[in-house]
C-alpha positions as CSV (number, residue, x, y, z in Angstrom):
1,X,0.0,0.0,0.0
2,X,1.4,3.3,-1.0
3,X,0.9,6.0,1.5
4,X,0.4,9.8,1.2
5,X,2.8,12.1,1.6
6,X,2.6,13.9,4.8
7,X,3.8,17.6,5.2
8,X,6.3,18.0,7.7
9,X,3.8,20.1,10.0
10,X,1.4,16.7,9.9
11,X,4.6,14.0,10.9
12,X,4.7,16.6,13.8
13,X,1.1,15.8,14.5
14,X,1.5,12.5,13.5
15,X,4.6,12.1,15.6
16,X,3.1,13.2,18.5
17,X,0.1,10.7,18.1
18,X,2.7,7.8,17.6
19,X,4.5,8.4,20.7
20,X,1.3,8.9,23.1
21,X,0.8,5.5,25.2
22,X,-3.3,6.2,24.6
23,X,-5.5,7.8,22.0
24,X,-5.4,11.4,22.5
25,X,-7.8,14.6,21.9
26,X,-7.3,17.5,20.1
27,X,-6.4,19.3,23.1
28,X,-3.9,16.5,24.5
29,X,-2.6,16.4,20.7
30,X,-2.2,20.4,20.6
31,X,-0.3,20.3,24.0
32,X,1.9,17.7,23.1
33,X,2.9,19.4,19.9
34,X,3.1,22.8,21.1
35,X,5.4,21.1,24.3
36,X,7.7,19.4,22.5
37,X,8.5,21.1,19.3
38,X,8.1,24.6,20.5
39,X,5.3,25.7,18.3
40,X,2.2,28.1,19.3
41,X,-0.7,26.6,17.0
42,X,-4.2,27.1,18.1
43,X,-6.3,24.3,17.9
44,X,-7.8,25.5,14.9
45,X,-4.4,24.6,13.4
46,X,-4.0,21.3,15.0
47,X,-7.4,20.5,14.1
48,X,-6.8,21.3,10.2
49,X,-4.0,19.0,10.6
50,X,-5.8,16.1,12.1
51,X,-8.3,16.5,9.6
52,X,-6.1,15.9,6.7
53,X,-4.4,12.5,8.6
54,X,-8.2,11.2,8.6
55,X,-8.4,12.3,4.9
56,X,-5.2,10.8,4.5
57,X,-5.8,7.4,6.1
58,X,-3.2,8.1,9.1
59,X,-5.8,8.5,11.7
60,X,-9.5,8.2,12.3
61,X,-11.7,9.6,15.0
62,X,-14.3,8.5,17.5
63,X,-16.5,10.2,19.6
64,X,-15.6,9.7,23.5
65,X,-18.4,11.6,25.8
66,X,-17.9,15.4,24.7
67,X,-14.3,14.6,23.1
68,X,-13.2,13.4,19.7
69,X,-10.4,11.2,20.4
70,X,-8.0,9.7,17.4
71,X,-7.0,6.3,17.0
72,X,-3.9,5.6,14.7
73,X,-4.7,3.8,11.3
74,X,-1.3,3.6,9.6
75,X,2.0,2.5,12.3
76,X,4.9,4.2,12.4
77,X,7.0,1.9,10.7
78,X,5.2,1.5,7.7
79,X,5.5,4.9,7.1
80,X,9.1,5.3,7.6
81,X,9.3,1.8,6.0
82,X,7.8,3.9,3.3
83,X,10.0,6.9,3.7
84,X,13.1,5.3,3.7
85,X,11.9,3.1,-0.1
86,X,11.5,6.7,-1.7
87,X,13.9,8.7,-0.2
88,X,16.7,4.9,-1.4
89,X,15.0,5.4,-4.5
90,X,15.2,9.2,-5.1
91,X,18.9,9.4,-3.9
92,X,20.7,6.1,-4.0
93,X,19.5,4.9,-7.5
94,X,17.6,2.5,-5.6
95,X,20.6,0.9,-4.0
96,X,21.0,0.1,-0.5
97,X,24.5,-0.2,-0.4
98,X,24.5,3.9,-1.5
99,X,22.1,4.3,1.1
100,X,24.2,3.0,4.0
101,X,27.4,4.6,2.9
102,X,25.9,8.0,3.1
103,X,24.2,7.3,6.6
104,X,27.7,5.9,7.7
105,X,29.4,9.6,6.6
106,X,27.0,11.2,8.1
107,X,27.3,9.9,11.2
108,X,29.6,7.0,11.9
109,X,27.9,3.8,13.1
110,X,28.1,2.6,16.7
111,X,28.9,-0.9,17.1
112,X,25.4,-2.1,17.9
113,X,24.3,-0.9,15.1
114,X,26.3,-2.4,12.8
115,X,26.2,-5.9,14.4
116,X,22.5,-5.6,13.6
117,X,22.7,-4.8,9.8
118,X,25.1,-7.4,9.8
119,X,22.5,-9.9,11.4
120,X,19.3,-8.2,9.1
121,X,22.1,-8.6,5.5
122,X,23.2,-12.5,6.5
123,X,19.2,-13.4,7.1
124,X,18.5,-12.0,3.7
């Protein structure tokens, strides 16, 4: 399934649903957004954002009591499952091996790290 693009101010949104523990309002969501990534958006804003996730297929929301609460749709990894395809494709010619050399100049790999890709390439 290929997902929308989201613009960066919806991953902020989006982000902020991901890492919540529970289903959040729009006042939770605007607090949580405004907190953490310094911003001063009304909840008109946040709202318009949350809108176009449920247009988008990211999200979809209930009624709780008085609230609207929103429930994620699409998991975080298959977006930046999704992210990471087109942005191998785009830049690396669609090869991995391009792909990991750039992320290894652009911030060497800590040993952990590369002990897993070598575990994820030898199960291929």
């Amino acid at each position: 399934m290929t997902l929308e693009r989201l613009t960066d101010c919806e991953q902020l949104v989006m982000k902020t649903v991901w890492d919540a523990d529970e289903e959040l309002s729009l006042a939770e969501i605007m607090r949580r957004v405004n907190t953490k990534y310094h911003k001063q958006w009304k909840s008109q804003t946040v709202s318009t954002f949350l809108s176009r996730l449920v247009t988008k297929g990211y999200l979809r929301h209930y009624r709780q009591g008085r609230v609207f609460l929103y429930q994620i749709l699409v998991l975080p990894d298959e977006y930046k499952s999704q992210l990471t395809s087109d942005y191998v494709n785009f830049w690396n010619h669609n090869n991995a091996d391009e792909f990991l050399c750039a992320l290894a100049k652009a911030r060497p790999l800590r040993q952990d790290e590369i002990e897993r890709i070598k575990k994820i390439i030898l199960k291929s």
